[in-house]
N, C-alpha and C positions, 0 to 999 in steps of 0.2 A: 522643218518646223521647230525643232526641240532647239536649232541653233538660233532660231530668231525668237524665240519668247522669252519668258520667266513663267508665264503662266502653266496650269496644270494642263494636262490632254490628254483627248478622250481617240483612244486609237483604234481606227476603223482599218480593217485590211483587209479586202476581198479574194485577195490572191492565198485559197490556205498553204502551199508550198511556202510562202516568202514568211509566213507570221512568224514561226519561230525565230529566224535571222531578225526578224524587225526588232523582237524583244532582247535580242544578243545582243544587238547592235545599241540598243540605251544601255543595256548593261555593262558594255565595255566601253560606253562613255560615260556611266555613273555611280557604277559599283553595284553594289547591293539596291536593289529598287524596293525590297519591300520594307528597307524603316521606315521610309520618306514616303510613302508611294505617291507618285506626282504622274502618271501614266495609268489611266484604267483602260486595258482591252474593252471593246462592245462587240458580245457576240449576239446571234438572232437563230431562232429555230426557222424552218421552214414550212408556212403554213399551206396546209393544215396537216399539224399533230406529225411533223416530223424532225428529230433534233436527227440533223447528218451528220457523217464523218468529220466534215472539216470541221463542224460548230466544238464536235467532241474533241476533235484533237488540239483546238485553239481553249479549251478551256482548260485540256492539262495541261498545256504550256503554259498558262497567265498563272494554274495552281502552284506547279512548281516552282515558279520563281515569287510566289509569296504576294502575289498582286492581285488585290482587290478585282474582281469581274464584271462588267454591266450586262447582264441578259435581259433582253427586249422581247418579247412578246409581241408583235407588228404581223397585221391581217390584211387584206385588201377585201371589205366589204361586196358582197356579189360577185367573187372571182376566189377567195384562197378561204373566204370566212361570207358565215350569212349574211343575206343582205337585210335582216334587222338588227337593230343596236344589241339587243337585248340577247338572243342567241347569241351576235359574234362575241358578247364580252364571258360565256360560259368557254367557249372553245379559247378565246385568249389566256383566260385563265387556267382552262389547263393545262396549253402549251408554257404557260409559264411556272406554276407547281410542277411539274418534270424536269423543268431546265435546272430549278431549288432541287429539288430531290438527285437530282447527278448533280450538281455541284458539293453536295453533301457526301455521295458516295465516294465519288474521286477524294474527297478529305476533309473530316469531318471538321467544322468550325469554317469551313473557308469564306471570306469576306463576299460577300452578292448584293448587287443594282442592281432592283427589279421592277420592272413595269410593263406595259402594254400601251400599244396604241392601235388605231383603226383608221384608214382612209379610205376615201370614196372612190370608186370604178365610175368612169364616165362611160356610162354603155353607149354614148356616139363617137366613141375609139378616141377622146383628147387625151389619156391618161389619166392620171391621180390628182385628188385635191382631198381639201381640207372642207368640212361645214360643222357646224353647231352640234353637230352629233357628235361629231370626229373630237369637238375640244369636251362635249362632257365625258368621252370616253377617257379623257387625260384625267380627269377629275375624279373618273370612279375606281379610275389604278391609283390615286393618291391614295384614297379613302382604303381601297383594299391591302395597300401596303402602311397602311398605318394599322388596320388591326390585324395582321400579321405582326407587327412591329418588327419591320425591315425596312431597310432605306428605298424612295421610290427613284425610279428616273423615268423624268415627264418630258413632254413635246416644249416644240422652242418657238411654236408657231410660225415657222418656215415653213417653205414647200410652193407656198400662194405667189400669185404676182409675179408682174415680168420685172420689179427690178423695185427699189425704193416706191413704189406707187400706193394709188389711193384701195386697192385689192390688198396689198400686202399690209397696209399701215391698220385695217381692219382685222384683220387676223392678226397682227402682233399684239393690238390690245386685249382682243378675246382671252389669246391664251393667257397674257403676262394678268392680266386683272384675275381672271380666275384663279391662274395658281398662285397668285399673289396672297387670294382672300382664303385658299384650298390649304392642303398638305402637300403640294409639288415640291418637289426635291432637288436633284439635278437636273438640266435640261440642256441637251448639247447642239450641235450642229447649228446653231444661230447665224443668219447669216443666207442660209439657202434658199435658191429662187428657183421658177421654172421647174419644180415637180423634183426638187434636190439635185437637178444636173450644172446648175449654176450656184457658185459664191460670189456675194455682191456686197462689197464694204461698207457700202453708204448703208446696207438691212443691217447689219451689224449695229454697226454706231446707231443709227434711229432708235434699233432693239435696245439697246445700254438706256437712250431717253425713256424710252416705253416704260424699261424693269425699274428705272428707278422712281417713275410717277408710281406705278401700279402699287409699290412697296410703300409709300409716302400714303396712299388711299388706305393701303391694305393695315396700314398701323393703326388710321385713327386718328383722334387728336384727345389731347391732356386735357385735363379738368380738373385743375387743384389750386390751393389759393395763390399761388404765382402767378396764376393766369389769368384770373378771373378776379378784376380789381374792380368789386364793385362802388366802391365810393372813387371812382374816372368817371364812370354813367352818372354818379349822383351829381360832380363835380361839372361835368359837360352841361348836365341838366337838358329841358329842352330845346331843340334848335341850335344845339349847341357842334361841337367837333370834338374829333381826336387825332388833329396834326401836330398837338403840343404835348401830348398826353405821357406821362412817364413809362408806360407800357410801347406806346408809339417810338416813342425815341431810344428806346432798349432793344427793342426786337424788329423793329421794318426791314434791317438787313437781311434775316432769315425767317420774314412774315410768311413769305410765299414764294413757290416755287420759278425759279427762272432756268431756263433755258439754255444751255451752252451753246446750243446750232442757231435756234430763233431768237431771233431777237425780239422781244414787244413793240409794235409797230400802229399807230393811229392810220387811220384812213390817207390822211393828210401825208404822214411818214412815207407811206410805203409809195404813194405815188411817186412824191420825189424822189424815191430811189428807184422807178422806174416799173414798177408792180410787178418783179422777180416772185417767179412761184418759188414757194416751199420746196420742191424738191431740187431745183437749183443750187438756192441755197443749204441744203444738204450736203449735196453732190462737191459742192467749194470744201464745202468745211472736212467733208471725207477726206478728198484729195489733199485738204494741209497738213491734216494727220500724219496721214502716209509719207507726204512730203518731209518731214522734220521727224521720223521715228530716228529711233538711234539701235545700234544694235547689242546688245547682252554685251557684257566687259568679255566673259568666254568665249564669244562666239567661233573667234580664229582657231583656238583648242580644240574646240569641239568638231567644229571642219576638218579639220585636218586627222586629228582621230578619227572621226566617220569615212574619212574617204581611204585612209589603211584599211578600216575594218574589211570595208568594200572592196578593195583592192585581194585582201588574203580571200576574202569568199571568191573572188573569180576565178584563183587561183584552183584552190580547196574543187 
């Protein structure tokens, strides 16, 4: 992963034996991790009201080498936490004030991502989902870690849907408009379908369209005399237009938002092109992406240091 991005990463490792090698292992490919930190561990207590050995031992690891820690607070409604909102967010929040309070004991100052979430038990045995409760539960771990003032980490409204569809494109706005308008913080795992046992490229890429409408809503719009030319109205008068208008011909390039995936399409348009659904056209645009990525200038370096590394532990 760390040889094909540039991006930051949020690193999840279920295996507790391997986490410390995991963190060795960016170390002797980056040095010192904590000036830069570009790597947050996510650990998770186990509900209810249990922090285990491995959670414990993976946070002295992430502490001693100086790197920032995500602790999550994550319940399963009618199975590990109550099955009303209300109750499960006192028990979430406990499990997460203890996770704060040891991350503080192991060493005092150390940097913590903190938040909570809750999904739903399908008591006809389909698994976990997500609904309107589950996203205001993201909403009231903003709120609560803002009057803590500590940094939050929110949902990414993954989980839903079998793949780019109309289940999944419904829950990607929920969350992304809420935390958009909310205190939502960081939000990882973007991208997961199928109850988080599937990553699906095309949820990704969609999610990127979602966060950046939601963001564009969640702003607003300007109200100051740049904008607001009112002698253009006076000047249009009535029955008049504004195709000629100096506001018009300034700004229609960035009047309104357009689309990198979809195109704007008439009735008429879209026939001729054959009435291709939306997720189709998705699905092309995913696959070009993929097709044309290039990979990191270091990437060779870093391959090949990683697979030494790996090599002396097999050894070791």
């Amino acid at each position: 992963m760390t040889c094909n991005t540039t991006k930051p990463l949020v690193v999840l490792v279920s295996d507790d034996n391997a986490f410390r090698s995991v963190i060795e292992l960016m170390e002797d490919l980056y040095g010192d991790l904590s000036s830069k930190p570009f790597i947050i561990p996510f650990v998770t207590p186990i509900a209810p009201l249990v922090i285990n050995r491995g959670t414990v031992d993976k946070m002295i690891v992430v502490i001693e080498h100086g790197l920032p820690v995500i602790y999550h607070s994550g319940a399963i409604a009618g199975a590990s936490a109550p099955i009303t909102v209300a109750e499960s967010l006192c028990l979430l929040n406990a499990q997460l004030l203890a996770g704060l309070t040891l991350s503080q004991l192991i060493s005092e100052g150390t940097p913590i991502i903190l938040g909570y979430g809750l999904a739903v038990l399908d008591m006809k045995g389909h698994g976990l989902f997500a609904d309107p409760n589950t996203q205001l539960v993201n909403q009231v771990s903003a709120e609560m870690m803002d009057y803590y003032h500590l940094p939050n980490y929110g949902q990414s409204g993954s989980g839903m849907g079998w793949g780019a569809d109309i289940i999944h494109s419904g829950q990607q706005w929920m969350n992304h408009l809420m935390s958009g308008m909310g205190k939502v913080g960081l939000a990882a795992f973007v991208g997961s379908i199928l109850d988080f046992k599937v990553f699906s490229p095309a949820v990704a890429v969609y999610a990127n369209e979602v966060i950046e409408q939601a963001r564009i809503f969640a702003q607003g719009f300007s109200y100051d005399d740049n904008l607001v030319a009112l002698d253009e109205i006076a000047e249009a008068g009535p029955g008049g237009n504004f195709l000629t208008s100096g506001l018009t011909f300034k700004r229609f390039h960035q009047a309104y938002y357009q689309s990198t995936i979809f195109p704007q399409l008439t009735l008429e348009d879209w026939q001729e092109k054959g009435c291709r659904r939306a997720e189709d056209i998705l699905r092309r645009y995913t696959k070009e992406l993929l097709d044309n990525l290039t990979v990191p200038s270091d990437h060779g370096d870093l391959m090949e240091k990683g697979e030494a590394f790996i090599r002396k532990m097999k050894i070791h």
